[in-house]
Each structure stands twice: as C-alpha cells, then as structure tokens.
Backbone as CSV, one residue per row, in Angstrom:
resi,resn,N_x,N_y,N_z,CA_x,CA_y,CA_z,C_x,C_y,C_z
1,UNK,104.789,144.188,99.770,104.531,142.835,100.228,104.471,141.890,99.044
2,UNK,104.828,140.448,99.388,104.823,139.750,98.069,103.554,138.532,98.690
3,UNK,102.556,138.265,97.561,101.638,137.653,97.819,102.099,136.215,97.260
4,UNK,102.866,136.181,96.406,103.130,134.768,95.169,102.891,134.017,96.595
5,UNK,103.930,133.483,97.516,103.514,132.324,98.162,102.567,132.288,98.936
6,UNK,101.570,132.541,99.233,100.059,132.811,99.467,98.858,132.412,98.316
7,UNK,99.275,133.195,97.318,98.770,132.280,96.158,98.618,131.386,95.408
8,UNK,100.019,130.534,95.549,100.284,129.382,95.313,99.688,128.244,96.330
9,UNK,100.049,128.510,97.694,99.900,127.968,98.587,97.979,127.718,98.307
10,UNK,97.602,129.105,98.378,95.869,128.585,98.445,95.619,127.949,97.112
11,UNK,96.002,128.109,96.362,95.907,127.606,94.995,96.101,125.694,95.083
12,UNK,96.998,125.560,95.748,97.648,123.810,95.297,96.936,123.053,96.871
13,UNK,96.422,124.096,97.784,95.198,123.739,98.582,94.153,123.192,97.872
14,UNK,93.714,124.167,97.316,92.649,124.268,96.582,92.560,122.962,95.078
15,UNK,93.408,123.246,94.761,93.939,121.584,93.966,93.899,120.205,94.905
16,UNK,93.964,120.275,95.729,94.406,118.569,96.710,92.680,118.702,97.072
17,UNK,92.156,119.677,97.425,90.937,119.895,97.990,89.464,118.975,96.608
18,UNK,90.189,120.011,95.348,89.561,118.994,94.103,90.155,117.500,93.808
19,UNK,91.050,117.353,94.401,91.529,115.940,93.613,91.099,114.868,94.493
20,UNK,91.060,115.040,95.894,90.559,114.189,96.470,89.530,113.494,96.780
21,UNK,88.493,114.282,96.494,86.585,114.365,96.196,86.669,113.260,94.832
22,UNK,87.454,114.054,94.083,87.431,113.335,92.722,87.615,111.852,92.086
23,UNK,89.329,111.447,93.133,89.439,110.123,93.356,88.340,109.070,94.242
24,UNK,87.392,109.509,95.084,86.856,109.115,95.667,86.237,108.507,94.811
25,UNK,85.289,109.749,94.287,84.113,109.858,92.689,84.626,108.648,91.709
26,UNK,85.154,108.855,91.332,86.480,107.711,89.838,86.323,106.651,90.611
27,UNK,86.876,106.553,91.831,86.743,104.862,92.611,85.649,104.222,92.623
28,UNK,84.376,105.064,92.875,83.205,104.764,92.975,82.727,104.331,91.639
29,UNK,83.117,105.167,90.785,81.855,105.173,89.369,82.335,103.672,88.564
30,UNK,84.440,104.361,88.723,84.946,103.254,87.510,85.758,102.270,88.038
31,UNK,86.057,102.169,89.004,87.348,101.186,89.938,88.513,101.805,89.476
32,UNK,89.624,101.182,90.432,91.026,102.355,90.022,91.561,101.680,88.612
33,UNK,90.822,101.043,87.711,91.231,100.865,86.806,91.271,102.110,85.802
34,UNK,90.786,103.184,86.186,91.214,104.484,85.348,91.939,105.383,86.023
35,UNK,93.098,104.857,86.712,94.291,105.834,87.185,94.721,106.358,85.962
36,UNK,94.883,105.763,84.764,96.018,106.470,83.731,94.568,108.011,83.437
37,UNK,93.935,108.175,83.999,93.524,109.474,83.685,94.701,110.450,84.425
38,UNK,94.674,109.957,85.446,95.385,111.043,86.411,96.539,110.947,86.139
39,UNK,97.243,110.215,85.433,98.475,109.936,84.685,99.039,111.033,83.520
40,UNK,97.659,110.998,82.552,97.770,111.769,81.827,97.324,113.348,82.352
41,UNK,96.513,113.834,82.639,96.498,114.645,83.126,97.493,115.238,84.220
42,UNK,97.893,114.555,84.705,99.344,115.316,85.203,100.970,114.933,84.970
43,UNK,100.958,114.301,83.873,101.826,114.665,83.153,101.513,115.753,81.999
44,UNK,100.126,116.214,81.364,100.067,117.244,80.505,100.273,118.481,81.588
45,UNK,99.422,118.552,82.975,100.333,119.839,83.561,101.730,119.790,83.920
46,UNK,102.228,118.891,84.206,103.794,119.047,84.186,104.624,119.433,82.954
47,UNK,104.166,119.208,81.713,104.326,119.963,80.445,104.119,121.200,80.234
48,UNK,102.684,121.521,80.210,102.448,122.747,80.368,103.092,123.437,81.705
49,UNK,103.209,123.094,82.591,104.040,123.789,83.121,105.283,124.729,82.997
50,UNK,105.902,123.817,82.292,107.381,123.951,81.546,107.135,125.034,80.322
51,UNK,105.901,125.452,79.817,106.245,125.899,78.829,105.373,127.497,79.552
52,UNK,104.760,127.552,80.882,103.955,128.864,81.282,105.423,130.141,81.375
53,UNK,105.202,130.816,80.878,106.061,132.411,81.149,106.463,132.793,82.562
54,UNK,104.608,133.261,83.304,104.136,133.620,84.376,104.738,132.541,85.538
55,UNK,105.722,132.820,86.400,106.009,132.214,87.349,105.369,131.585,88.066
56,UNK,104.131,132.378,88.825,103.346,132.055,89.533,102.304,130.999,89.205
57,UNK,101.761,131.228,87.887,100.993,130.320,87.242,101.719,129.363,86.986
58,UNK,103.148,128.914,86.737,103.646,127.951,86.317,104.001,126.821,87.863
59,UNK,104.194,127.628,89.152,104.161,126.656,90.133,102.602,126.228,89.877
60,UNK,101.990,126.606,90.164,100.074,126.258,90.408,99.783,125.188,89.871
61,UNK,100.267,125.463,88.423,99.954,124.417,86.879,101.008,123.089,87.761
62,UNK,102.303,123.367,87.736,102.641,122.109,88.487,102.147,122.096,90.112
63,UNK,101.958,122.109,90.389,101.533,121.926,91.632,100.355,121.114,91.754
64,UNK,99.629,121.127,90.625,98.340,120.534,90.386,98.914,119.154,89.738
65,UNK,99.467,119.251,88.912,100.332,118.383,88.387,100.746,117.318,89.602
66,UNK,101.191,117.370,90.494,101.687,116.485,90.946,100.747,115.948,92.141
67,UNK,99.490,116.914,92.044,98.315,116.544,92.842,97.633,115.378,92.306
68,UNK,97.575,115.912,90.923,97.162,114.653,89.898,98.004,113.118,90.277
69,UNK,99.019,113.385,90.182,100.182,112.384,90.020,100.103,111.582,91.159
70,UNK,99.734,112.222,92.680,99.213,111.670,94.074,98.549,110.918,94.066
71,UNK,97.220,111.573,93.021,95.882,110.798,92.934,95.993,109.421,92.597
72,UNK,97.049,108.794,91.527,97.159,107.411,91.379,97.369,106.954,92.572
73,UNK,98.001,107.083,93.389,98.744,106.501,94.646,96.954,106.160,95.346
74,UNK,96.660,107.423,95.322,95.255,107.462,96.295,94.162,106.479,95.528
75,UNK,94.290,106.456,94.124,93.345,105.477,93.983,93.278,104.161,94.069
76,UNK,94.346,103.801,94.090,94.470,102.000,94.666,94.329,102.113,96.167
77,UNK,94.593,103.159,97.018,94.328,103.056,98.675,93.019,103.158,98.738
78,UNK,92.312,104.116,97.801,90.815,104.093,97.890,89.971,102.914,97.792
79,UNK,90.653,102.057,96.884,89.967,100.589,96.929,90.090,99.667,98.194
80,UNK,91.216,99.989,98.364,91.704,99.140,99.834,90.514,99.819,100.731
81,UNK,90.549,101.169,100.727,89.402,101.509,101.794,87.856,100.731,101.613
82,UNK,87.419,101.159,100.523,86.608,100.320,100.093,86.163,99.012,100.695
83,UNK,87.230,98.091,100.125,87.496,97.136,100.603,87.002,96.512,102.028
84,UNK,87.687,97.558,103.080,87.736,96.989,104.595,86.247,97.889,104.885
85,UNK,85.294,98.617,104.239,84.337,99.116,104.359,84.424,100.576,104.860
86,UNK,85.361,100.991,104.547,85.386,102.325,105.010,84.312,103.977,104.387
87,UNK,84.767,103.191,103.186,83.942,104.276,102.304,82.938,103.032,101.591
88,UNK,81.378,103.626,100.957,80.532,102.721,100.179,81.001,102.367,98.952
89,UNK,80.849,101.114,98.548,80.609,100.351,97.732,80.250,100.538,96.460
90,UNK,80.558,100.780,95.105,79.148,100.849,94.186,78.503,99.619,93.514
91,UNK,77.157,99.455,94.008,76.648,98.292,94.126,76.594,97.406,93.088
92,UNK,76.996,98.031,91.581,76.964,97.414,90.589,78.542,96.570,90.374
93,UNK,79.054,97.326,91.536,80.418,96.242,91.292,80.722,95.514,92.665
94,UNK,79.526,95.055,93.125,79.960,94.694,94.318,80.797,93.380,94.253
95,UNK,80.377,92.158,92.786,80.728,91.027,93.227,82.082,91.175,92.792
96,UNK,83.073,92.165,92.153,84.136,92.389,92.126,84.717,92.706,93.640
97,UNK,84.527,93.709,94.407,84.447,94.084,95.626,84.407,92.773,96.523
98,UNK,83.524,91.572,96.182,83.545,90.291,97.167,84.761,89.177,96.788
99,UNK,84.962,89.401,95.416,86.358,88.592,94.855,87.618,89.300,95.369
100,UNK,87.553,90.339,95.474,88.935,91.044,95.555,89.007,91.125,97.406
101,UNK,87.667,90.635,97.961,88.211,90.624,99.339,88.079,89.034,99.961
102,UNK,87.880,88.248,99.551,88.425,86.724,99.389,90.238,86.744,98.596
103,UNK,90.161,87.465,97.635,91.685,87.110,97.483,92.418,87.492,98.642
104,UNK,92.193,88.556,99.295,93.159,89.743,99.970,93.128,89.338,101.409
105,UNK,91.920,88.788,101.812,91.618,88.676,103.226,91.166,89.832,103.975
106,UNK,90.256,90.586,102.997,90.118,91.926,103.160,88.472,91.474,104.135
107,UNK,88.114,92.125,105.255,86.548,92.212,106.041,86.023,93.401,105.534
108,UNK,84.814,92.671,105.134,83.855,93.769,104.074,83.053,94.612,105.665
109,UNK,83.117,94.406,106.434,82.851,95.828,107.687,83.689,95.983,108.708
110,UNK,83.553,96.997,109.390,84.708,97.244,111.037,84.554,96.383,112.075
C-alpha cells in the first residue's frame, strides 16, 4: 500500500488548519499590514522546497508554502471581516477600524 498521498494530504490539512488561526491572530495583534511575513515565509518554503531530496517532504514543505502564500489573500479579507463586525476588533486599533469603515462604507455590526 502507498501511504504518500494520505500523508501529504493530512499534512497540508494540517497546514491550512495552522495558517488560518494564525491570520486571524496577525489581523488582530498587527493589522494586515504584516502580510509580507507570509510572503516571506512562503516563498522560503517554496525554496526549500526545491532543494528537499525526500519527495514526500518536499510536497508538504510546498504545500505549506502556498498555504502561507493564501494567507496574504486571507489577510486583507480578514480585515474586511473585521470591518462589517464579523470577527472582534482589537481595541487599541479601533479608531483605525472607524476610519477605514467611513472610507469604505463598511457597518461596524450585522
């Protein structure tokens, strides 16, 4: 029996499962003004990727890689969520949060 796509599969689960908690976290603490983390970080696994031996480890490593690479996408939607009140606020940036929903026409609840 061959397990590789089983392992990969729970593996780059298991990656989207961390990255998404994470972008949440980053939205909250720093605003999506620190996407180029997830920038860099998955462009260094898409590197390292390229250079793993191990097949299996080398999908995973990218696979994460481009989980990373998602995460930008997700962190400007995370603000938008934000925004329309979906997810909380962090209160120290709220009056950013009240400018950016006067520009947008964004309703700070449902």
């Amino acid at each position: 029996m061959n397990f590789s796509g089983i392992i990969v599969g729970a593996a780059v689960f298991m990656s989207i499962g961390i990255c998404h908690p994470a972008v949440i976290r980053m939205e909250y603490k720093w605003g999506k003004q620190c996407w180029w983390v997830w920038l860099i970080v998955g462009l260094a696994c898409v590197a390292a990727s390229l250079f793993v031996k191990n097949q299996i480890l080398s999908t995973i490593i990218g696979g994460f890689a481009f989980s990373c690479l998602w995460g930008i996408h997700e962190m400007f939607l995370q603000e938008k969520r934000v925004l329309r009140g979906w997810f909380p606020e962090n209160p120290e940036r709220h009056d950013y949060y009240e400018r950016k929903r006067k520009e947008g026409g964004y309703t700070s609840k449902l």
